[in-house]
C-alpha positions in Angstrom: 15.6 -26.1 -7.2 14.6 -27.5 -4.3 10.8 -27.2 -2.2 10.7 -25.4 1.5 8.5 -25.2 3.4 7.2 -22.0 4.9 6.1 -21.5 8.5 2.7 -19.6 7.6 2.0 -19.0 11.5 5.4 -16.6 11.3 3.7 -13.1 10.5 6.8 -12.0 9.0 6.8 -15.0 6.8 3.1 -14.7 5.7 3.8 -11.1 5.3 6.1 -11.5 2.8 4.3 -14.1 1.2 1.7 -11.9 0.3 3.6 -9.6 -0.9 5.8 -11.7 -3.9 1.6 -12.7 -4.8 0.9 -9.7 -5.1 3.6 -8.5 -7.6 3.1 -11.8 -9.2 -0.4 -11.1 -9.9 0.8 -7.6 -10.3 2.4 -8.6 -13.6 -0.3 -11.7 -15.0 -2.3 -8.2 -14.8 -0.3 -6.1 -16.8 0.2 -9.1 -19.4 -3.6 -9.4 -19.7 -4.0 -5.7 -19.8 -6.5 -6.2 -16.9 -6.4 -5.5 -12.8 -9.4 -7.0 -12.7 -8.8 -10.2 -11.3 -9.8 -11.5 -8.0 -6.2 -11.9 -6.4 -5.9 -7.7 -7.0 -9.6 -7.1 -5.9 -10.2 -8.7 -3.2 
């Protein structure tokens, strides 16, 4: 697996950056039985 770097200045980038957190967090949330972390509060 190799590291890329991602242009965060590309709204379509960051866009979809934000997204894959927030499914990430999405499912730490359902492990944990809580959505009451920051990441899905704020």
């Amino acid at each position: 697996m190799n590291a890329v770097s991602l242009d965060l200045s590309d709204a379509e980038v960051a866009t979809a950056l934000l997204e894959l957190q927030r499914r990430a967090y999405e499912v730490e949330a359902a492990l944990i039985g809580s959505r009451d972390i920051p990441p899905l509060t704020e």
